[in-house]
C-alpha positions as CSV (number, residue, x, y, z in Angstrom):
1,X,-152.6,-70.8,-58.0
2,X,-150.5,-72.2,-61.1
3,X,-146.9,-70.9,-61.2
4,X,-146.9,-71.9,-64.8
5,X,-149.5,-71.7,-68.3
6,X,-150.0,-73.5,-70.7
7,X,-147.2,-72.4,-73.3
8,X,-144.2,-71.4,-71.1
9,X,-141.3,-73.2,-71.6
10,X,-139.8,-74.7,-68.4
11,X,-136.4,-76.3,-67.4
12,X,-136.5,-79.0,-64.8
13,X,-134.4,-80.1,-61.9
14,X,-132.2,-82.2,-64.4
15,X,-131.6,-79.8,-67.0
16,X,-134.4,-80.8,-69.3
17,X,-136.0,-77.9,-71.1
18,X,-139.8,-78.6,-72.7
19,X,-143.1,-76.9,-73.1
20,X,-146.1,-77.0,-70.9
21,X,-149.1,-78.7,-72.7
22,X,-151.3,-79.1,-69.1
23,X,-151.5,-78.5,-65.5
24,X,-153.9,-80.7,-63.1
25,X,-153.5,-81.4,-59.7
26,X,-153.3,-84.7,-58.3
27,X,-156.0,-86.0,-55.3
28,X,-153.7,-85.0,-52.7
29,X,-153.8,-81.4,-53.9
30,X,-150.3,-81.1,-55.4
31,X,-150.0,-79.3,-58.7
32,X,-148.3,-81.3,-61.5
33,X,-147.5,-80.2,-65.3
34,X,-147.2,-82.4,-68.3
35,X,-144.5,-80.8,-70.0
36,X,-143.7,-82.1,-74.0
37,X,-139.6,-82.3,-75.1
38,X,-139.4,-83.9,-78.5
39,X,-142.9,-85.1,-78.4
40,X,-142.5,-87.2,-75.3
41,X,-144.6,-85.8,-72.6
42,X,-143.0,-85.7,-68.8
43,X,-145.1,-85.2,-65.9
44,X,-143.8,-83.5,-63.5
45,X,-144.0,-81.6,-60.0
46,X,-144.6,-78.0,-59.9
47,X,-141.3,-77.6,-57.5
48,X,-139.2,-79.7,-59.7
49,X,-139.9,-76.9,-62.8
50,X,-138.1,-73.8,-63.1
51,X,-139.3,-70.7,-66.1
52,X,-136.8,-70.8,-68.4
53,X,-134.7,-67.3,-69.4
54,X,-136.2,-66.2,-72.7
55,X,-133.6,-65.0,-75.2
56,X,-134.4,-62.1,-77.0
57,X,-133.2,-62.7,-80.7
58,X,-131.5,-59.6,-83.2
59,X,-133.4,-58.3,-85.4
């Protein structure tokens, strides 16, 4: 099962925050996310990604 969807926005292992725009596994069964940060796209494994903390803004 994914630990992320389409839409969440991820930090990785080096601090990098972006957006995941896919999820596919590869042929050895390892889940990998393509994850967009200023329109370049990172693919990345699914143990190197981390949810990010969602700031809740004033209203």
């Amino acid at each position: 099962m994914k630990k992320f969807s389409l839409g969440d926005v991820v930090n990785s292992d080096k601090g990098r925050r972006g957006v995941v725009r896919a999820a596919y596994k590869s042929r050895e069964g390892q889940q990998f996310y393509a994850v967009e940060k200023d329109g370049a796209i990172d693919h990345l494994e699914e143990d190197r990604l981390s949810l990010a903390p969602r700031v809740e803004l004033a209203a």
